[in-house]
C-alpha positions as CSV (number, residue, x, y, z in Angstrom):
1,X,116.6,128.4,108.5
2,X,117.3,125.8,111.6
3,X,114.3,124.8,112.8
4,X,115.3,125.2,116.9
5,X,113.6,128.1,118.8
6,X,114.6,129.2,122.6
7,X,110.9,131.5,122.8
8,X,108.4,130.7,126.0
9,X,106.0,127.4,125.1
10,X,102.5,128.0,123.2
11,X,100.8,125.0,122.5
12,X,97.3,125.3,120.2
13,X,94.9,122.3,120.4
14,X,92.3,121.0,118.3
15,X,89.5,118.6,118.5
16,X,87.5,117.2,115.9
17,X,84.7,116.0,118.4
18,X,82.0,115.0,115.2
19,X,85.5,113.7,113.1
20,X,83.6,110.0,112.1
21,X,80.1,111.5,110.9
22,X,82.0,114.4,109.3
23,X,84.3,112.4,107.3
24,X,81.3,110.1,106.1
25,X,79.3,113.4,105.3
26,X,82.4,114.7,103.4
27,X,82.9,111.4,101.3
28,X,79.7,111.5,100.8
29,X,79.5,115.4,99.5
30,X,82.2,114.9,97.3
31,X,81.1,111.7,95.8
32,X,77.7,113.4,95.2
33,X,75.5,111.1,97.0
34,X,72.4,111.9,97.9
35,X,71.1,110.6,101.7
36,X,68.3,109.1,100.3
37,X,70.9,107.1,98.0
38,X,72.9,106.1,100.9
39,X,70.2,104.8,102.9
40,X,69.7,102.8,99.6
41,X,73.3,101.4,99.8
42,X,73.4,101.1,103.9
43,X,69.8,99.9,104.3
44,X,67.8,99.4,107.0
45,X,68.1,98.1,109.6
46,X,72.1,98.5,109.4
47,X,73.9,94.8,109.4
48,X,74.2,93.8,112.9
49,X,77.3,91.6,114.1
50,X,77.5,88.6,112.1
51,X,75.9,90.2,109.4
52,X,78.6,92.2,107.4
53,X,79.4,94.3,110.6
54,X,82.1,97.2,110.0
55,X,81.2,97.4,106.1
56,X,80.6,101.7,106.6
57,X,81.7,104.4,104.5
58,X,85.5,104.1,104.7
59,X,86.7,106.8,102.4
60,X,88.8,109.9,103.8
61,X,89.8,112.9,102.6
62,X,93.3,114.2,101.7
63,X,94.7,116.5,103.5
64,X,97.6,119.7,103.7
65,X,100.3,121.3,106.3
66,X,101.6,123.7,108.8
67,X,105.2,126.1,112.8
68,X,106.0,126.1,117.1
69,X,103.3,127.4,120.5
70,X,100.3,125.0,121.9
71,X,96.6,125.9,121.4
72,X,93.0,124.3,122.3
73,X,89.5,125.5,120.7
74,X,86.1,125.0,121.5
75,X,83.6,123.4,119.0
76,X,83.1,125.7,115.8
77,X,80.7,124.1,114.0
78,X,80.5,124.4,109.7
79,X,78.7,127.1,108.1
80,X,74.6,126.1,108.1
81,X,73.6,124.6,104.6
82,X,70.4,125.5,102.7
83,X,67.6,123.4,104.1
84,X,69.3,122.2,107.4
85,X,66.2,122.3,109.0
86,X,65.0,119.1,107.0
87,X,68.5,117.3,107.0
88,X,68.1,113.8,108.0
89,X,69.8,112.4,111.4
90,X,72.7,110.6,110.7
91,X,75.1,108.8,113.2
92,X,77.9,106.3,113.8
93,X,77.5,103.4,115.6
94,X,80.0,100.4,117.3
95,X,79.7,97.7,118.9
96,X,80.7,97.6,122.6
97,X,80.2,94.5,125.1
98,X,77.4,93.2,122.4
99,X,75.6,96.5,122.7
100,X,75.7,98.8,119.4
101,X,76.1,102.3,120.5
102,X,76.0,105.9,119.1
103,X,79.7,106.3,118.4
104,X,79.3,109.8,116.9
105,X,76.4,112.2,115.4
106,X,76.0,115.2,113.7
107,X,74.1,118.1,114.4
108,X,70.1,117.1,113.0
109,X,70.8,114.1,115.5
110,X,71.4,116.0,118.3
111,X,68.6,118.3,117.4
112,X,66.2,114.8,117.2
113,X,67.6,114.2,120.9
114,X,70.3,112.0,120.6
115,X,73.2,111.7,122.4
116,X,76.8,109.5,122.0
117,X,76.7,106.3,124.2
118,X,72.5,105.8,123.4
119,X,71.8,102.5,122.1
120,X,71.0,102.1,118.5
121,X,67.3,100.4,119.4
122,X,66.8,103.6,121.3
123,X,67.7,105.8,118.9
124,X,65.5,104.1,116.3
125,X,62.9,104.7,118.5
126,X,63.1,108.2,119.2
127,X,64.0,108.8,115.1
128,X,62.8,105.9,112.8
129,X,64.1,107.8,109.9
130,X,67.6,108.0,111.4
131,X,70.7,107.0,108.7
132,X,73.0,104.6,110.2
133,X,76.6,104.2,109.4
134,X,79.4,101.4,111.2
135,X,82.4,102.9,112.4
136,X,85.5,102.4,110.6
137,X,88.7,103.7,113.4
138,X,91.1,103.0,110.6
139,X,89.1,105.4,108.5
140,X,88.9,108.2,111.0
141,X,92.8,107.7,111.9
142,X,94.0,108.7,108.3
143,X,91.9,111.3,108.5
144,X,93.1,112.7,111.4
145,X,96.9,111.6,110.3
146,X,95.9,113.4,107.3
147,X,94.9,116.7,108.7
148,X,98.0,116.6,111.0
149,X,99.7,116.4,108.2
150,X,97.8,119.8,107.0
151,X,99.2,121.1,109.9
152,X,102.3,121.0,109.1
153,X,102.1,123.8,107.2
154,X,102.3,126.2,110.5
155,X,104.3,124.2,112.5
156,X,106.6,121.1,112.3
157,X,106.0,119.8,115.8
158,X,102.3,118.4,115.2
159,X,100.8,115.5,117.9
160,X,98.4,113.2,117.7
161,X,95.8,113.6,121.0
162,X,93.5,110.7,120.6
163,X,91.0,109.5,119.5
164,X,89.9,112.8,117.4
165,X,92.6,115.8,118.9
166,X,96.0,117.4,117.9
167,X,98.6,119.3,119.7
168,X,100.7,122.0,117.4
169,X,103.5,123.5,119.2
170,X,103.6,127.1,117.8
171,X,106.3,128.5,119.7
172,X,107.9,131.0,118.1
173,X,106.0,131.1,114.9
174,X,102.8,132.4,115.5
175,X,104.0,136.3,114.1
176,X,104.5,134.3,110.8
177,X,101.0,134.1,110.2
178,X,99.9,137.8,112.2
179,X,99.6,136.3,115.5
180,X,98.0,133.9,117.5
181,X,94.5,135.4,116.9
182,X,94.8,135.0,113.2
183,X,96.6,131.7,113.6
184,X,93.7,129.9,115.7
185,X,91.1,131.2,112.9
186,X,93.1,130.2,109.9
187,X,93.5,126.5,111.3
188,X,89.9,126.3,112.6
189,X,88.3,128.3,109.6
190,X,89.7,126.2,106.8
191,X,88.6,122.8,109.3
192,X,85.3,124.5,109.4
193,X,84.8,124.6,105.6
194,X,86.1,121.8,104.4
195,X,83.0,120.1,106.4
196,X,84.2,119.3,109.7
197,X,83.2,120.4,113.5
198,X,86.3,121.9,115.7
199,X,87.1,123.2,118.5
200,X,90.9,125.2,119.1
201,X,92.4,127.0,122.0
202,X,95.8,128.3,122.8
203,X,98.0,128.5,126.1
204,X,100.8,128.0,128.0
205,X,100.5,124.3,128.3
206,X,99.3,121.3,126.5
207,X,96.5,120.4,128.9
208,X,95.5,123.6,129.5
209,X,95.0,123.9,126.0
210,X,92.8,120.4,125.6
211,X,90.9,121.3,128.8
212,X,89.9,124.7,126.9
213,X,88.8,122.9,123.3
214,X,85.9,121.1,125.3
215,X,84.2,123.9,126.6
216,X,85.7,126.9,125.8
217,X,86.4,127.8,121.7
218,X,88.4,129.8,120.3
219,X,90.2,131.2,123.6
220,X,93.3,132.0,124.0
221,X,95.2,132.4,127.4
222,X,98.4,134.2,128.3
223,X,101.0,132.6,130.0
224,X,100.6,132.3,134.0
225,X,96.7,132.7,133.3
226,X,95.6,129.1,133.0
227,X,94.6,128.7,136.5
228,X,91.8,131.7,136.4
229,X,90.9,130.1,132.6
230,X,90.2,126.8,133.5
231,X,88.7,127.3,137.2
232,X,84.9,128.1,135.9
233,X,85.0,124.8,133.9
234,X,83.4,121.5,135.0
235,X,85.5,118.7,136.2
236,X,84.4,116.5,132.9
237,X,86.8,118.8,131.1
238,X,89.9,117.6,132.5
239,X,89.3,114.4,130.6
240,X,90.1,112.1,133.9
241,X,88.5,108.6,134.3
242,X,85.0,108.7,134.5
243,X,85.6,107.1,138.1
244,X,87.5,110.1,138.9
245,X,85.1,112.6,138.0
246,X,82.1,110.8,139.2
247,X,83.9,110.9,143.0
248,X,84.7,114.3,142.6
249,X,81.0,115.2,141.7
250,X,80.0,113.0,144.6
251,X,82.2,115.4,147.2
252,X,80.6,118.6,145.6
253,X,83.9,119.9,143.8
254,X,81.8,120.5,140.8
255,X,84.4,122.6,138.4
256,X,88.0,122.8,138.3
257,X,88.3,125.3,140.8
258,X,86.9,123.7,143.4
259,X,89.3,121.1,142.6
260,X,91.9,123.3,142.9
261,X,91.0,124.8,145.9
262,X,91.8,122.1,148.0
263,X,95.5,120.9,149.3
264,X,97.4,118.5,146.4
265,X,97.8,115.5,149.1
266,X,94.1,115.7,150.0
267,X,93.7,115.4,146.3
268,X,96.3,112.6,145.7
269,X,95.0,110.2,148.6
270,X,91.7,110.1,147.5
271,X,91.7,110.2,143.6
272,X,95.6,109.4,142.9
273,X,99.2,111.1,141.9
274,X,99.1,111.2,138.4
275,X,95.2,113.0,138.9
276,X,96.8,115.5,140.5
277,X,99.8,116.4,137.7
278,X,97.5,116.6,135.3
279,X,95.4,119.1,137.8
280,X,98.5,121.0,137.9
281,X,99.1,121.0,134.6
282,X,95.9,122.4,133.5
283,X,96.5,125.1,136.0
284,X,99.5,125.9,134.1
285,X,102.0,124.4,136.7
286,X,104.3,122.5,134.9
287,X,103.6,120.8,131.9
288,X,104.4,117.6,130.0
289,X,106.1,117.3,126.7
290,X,104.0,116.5,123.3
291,X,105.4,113.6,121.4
292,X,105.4,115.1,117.8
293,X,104.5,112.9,114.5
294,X,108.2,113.4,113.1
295,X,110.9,114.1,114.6
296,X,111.7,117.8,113.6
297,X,114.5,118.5,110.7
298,X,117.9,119.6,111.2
299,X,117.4,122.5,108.8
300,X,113.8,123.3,106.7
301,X,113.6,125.8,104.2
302,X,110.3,127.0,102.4
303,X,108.7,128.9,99.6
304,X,104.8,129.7,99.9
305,X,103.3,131.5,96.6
306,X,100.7,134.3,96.6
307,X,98.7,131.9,93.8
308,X,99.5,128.4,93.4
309,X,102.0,126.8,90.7
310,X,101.0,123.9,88.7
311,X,103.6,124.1,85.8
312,X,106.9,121.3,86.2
313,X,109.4,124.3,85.1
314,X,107.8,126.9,88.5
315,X,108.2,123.7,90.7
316,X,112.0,122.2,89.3
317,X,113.0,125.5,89.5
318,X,111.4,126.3,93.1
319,X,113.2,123.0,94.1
320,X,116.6,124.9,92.7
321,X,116.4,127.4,94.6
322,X,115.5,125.8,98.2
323,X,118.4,123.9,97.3
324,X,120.8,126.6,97.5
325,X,119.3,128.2,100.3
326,X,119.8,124.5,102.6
327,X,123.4,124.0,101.2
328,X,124.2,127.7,102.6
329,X,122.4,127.3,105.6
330,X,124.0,123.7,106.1
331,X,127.6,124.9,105.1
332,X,127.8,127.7,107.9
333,X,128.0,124.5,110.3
334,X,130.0,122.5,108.2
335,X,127.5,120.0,108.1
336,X,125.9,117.8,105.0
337,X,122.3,116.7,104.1
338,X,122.1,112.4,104.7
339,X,118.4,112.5,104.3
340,X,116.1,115.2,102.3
341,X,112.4,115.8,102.2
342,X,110.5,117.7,100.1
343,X,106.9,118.1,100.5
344,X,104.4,120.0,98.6
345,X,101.2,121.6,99.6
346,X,98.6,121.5,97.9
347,X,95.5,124.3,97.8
348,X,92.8,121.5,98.5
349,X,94.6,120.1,101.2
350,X,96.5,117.5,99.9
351,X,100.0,117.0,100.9
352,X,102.8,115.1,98.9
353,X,106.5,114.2,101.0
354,X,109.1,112.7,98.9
355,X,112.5,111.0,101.2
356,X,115.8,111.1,99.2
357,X,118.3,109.3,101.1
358,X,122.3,109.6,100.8
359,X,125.1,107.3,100.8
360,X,127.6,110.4,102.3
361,X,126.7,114.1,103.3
362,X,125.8,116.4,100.5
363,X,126.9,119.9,100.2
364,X,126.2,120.8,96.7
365,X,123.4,122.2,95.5
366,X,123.3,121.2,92.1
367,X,123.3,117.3,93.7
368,X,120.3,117.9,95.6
369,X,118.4,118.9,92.1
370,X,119.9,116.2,90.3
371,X,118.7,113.6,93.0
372,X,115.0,114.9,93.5
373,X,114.8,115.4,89.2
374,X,115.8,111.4,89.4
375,X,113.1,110.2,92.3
376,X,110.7,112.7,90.4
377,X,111.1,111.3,87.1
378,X,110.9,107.5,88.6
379,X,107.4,108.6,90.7
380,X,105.3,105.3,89.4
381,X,102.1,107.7,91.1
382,X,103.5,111.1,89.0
383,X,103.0,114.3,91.1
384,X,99.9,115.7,90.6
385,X,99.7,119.1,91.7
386,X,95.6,119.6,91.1
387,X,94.6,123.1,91.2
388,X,98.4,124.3,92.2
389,X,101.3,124.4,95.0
390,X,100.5,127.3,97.7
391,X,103.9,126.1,99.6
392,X,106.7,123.7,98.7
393,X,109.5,122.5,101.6
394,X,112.9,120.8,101.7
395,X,114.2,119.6,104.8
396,X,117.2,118.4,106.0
397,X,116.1,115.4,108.3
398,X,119.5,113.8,109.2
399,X,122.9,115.6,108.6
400,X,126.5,115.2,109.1
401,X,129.2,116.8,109.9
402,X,131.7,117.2,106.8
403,X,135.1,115.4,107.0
404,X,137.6,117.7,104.7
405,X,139.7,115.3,102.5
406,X,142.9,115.7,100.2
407,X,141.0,115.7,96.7
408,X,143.4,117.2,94.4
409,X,146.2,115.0,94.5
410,X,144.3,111.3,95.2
411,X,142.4,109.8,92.9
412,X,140.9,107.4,95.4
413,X,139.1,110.1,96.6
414,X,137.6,110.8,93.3
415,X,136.5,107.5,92.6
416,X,135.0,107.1,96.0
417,X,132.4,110.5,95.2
418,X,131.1,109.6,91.7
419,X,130.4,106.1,93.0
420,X,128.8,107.6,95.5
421,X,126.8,109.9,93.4
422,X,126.2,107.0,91.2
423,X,124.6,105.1,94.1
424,X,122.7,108.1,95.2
425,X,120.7,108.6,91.9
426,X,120.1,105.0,90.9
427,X,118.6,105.0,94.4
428,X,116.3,107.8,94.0
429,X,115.5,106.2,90.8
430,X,114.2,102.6,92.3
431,X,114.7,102.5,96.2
432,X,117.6,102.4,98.0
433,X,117.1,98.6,99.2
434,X,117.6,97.7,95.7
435,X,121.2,98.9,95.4
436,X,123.3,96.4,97.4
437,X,126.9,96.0,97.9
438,X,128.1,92.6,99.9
439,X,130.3,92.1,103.2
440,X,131.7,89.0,104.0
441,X,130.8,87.3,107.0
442,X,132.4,84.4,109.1
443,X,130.9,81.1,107.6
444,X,131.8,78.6,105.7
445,X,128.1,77.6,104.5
446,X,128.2,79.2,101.1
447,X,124.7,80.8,100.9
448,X,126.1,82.6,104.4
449,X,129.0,83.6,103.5
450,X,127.6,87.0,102.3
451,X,125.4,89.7,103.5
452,X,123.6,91.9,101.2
453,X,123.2,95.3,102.3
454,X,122.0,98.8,101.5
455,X,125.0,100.4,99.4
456,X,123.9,104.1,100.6
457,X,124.7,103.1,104.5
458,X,127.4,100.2,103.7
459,X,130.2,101.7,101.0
460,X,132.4,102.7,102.9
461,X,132.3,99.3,104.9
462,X,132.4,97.8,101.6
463,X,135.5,99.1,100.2
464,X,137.4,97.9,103.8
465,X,136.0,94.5,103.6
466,X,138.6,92.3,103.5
467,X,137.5,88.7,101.1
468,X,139.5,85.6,101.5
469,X,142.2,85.8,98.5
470,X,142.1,83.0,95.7
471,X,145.5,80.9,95.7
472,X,147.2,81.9,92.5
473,X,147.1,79.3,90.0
474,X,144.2,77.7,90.9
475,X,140.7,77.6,90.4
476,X,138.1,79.6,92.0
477,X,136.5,77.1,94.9
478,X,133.1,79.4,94.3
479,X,131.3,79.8,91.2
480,X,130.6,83.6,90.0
481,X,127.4,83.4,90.0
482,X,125.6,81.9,93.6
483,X,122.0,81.2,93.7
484,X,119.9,82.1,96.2
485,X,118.5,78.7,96.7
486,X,119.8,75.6,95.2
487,X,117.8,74.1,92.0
488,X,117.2,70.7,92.2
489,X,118.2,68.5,89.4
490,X,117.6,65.0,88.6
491,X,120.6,62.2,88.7
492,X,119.7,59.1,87.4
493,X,122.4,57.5,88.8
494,X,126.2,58.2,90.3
495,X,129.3,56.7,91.6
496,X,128.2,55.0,94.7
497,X,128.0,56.1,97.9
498,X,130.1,58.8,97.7
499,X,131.1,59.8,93.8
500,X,130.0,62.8,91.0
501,X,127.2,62.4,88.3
502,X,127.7,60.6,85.0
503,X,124.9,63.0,83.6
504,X,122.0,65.4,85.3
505,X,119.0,66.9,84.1
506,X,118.7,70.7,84.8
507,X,116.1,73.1,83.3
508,X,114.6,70.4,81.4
509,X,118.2,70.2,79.9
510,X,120.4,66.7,80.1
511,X,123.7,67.5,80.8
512,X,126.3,65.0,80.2
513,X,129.7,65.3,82.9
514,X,132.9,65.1,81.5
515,X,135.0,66.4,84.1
516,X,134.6,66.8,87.9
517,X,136.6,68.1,90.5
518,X,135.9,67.2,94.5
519,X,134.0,66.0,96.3
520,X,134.7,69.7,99.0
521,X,132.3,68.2,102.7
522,X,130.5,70.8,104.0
523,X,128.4,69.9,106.8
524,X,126.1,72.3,108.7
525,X,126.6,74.2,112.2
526,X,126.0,71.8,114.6
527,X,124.3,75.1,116.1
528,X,122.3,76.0,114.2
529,X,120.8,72.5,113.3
530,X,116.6,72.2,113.3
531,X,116.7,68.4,112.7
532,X,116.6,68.8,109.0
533,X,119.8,70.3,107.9
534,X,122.0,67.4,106.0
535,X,125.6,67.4,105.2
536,X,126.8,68.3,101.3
537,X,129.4,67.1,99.0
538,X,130.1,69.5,96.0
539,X,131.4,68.9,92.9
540,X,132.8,71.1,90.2
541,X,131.7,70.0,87.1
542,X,131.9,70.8,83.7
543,X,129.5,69.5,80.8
544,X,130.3,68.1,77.3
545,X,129.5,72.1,76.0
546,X,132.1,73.6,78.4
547,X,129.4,74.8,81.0
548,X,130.5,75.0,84.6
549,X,128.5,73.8,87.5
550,X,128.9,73.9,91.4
551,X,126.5,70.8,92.2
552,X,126.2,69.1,95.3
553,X,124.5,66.2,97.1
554,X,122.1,67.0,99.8
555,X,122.6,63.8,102.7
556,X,125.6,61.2,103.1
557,X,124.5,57.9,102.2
558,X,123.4,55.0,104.9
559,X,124.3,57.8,107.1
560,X,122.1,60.4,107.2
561,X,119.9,59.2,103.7
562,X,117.3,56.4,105.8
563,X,113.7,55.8,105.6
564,X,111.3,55.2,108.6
565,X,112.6,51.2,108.8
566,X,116.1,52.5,108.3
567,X,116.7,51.5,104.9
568,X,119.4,53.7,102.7
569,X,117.7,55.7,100.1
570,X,118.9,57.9,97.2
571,X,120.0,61.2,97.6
572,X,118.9,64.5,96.4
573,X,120.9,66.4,94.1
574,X,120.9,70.3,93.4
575,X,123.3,73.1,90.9
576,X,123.9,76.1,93.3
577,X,125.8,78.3,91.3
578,X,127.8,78.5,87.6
579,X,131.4,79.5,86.8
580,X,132.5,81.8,83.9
């Protein structure tokens, strides 16, 4: 199917308020750990600054995927445990302007009276037996990244909305998964048991949506209703600079409302322009665009299963089939697959994406299989698929339009696709940066004289490239084989100032010259020069065994060879390349 929809905008939005402690609490669930073992391990006090600051619990969890509308939730908090009542406070703390501050808490710490921003000394205080952990922001971001990555499962256009939010656009798709109702309690049931605190709500408009997760869950609003939604709530929920709310509190407008009640230019010369669009876009007038993950597919097709697959014959031939249904789809444009993705959800939450890139448009089928059965096979982390596959995708990310070409009469054209082909799968065997094909470039430096670049993106550039042409009946001026930096050999003496090597040592190897050809000047762009750069005379020479060497001398002598009194010394020697 093309993933493009022309329905009205629904936006869903969730927040993870608790997402640090939750995460910790999570690793530490699945790790079995015990809280009187952690505070073992964490100790206390907790390190301070200077003391092994930022060494908390780092682990995060995996996550799955989900379609297009926006939504926002209020704070649904995880099914109670046995024994709650005794759990021990926990929080997460960071340092700010020398201070360490409650960063985040769960829900026995709010119980004990603790709030986010309170000082650590505080908070010892009021609950000596309170388990500390440091904050680790690169922790909580792939956990986030990795529940939007869930998300994907409903909806393609996901968002980050930082520090602990996402925006889904589920336009269009919400009937996929029996409406919005049962979409906003799917998402925010399965965040609920898998340990974390959320909030979700749906509307019209992306900050409508966010401004109904803080202090309204689980509501969803109909398009032109935002204004009535949001009026009740308290100014805090707009999410505005503190300064901003603070003044408004100050002049009595107390909730949104109020807000909204007076004129926009009485609200813009006090608190600001950009305070008042996002005022109106709360109220639903207007909205600004989310700026997904990914950029969304030219073409996605999907299988989900009733019960998961685990077995590598369901899943090859799953992959089969999604492959025929994107080369039909593709083919009533005319258009060719560049750049596949297949993902695979798994039923824990754990989400694997595989990128197979192209060298031209693909419109078979049967290539598609062959390529993923390559980059499968060459996995060096094999595809574990744990307790099963509940949904496996293949998207088209980039495609092309397909340029009909004579194939029955020229042979060029032949050639041209299996070396193509043959590029593709020895890339999805080891990485497309390690196929190469070379274009000439306009130098005479020899280790510039050629580019090396991707063969996917650069065959066809490739095959036009016009080389200089070796004069017939001579010898080849370069050797076959060019290093990629010269190896220095050692001369113990030559034809002064300017002549070849009686003899050189190489690879612990003594070489003894019995023929030589040049001396071929090549002196460096004056351009390009850092102060170091030295002209070079080559030599072609060729050994008492018949070995061929391209050897040159780094530095003209008395010229450019001086010490620090200006005294001639000896030059440097290196082989840069061998002839057949």
């Amino acid at each position: 199917m093309r993933a493009f929809s022309l329905n009205r905008r629904r936006i869903l939005s969730l927040w993870l308020p608790r997402l640090p402690i939750d995460r910790i609490q999570r690793s530490l669930t699945q790790n079995a750990v015990s809280p009187a073992d952690m505070r073992a391990v964490v100790g206390l006090p907790l390190p301070l600054a200077g003391e092994g600051w930022g060494g908390g619990i780092s682990t995060s969890p995996a996550f799955e995927r989900a379609p297009t509308r926006i939504a926002s939730g209020d704070a649904i908090r995880p099914p109670p445990q046995a024994g709650e009542a005794k759990k021990v406070a926990s929080v997460v703390v960071a340092k700010d302007h020398n201070a360490i501050l409650i960063q985040s808490l769960d829900e026995a710490a709010v119980r004990a009276g603790l709030s986010i921003g309170l000082p650590l000394a505080n908070a010892r205080a009021i609950c000596p037996e309170l388990i500390v952990y440091d904050a680790d922001p690169l922790a909580d971001a792939k956990t986030l990244n990795d529940i939007a990555d869930w998300c994907d499962r409903f909806t393609p256009l996901v968002a980050l909305d930082l520090p602990y939010g996402l925006f889904l656009d589920i336009t269009g798709c919400a009937h996929l998964f029996g409406g919005e109702r049962a979409l906003l309690q799917s998402v925010t049931g399965a965040l609920s048991r898998r340990g974390f605190a959320v909030s979700g709500a749906i509307a019209g408009t992306s900050i409508a949506a966010r401004t109904l997760t803080r202090h309204a869950s689980g509501k969803i609003i109909a398009d032109g209703e935002e204004a009535d939604a949001v009026g009740p709530l308290p100014v805090s929920a707009l999410g505005a600079a503190d300064a901003i709310t603070a003044g408004l509190r100050r002049a009595g407008l107390k909730t949104i409302g109020d807000v909204a009640s007076r004129a926009p230019h009485e609200i813009s010369a006090r608190f600001g322009a950009a305070f008042t669009t996002l005022l109106g876009h709360a109220l639903g007038q207007g909205d600004a665009p989310i700026s997904p993950r990914k950029p969304l597919p030219d073409y996605i097709v999907e299988k989900r299963f009733p019960e998961p697959v685990a077995t590598d014959t369901v899943i090859a031939m799953t992959l089969t089939h999604l492959a025929g249904m994107l080369v039909s789809a593709m083919d009533k444009q005319g258009k060719g697959a560049r750049q596949l993705e297949a993902s695979f959800f798994r039923t824990d939450g754990a989400v694997r994406t595989i990128v197979v890139d192209t060298g031209r448009p693909v419109t078979k089928s049967d290539m598609i299989d062959r390529l993923f059965r390559e980059r499968l096979d060459a996995l060096s982390d094999p595809l574990d698929p744990g307790f099963g596959f509940d949904l496996i995708r293949l998207a088209a990310g980039r495609t092309e339009i397909v340029v009909q070409q004579q194939r029955d009469l020229d042979a060029n054209v032949h050639d041209n696709d299996e070396l193509s082909a043959l590029i593709d799968r020895i890339a999805a065997r080891i990485g497309g940066k390690r196929v190469v094909v070379h274009l000439p470039l306009d130098s005479h430096i020899p280790e510039r004289a050629a580019l090396a670049v991707p063969a996917q993106q650069n065959l066809a550039v490739a095959t036009a490239a016009a080389w200089p042409e070796r004069i017939a009946g001579e010898p080849p001026l370069r050797p076959l084989r060019l290093f990629d930096r010269p190896e220095p050999i050692k001369v113990p003496f030559a034809a002064v100032p300017d002549g070849p090597p009686h003899q050189f040592t190489w690879r612990r190897a003594l070489h003894a010259v019995v023929r030589v050809e040049g001396p071929e000047r090549i002196a460096m762009e004056w351009w390009k020069q850092d102060g170091q750069s030295l002209t070079r005379d080559y030599f072609r020479v060729e050994d008492a065994e018949g070995q061929r060497f391209w050897i040159f001398r780094d530095g003209l002598y008395e010229n450019e060879l001086r010490d620090e009194e200006g005294k001639p010394v000896t030059a440097n020697w290196y082989v840069h390349g061998l002839f057949a």
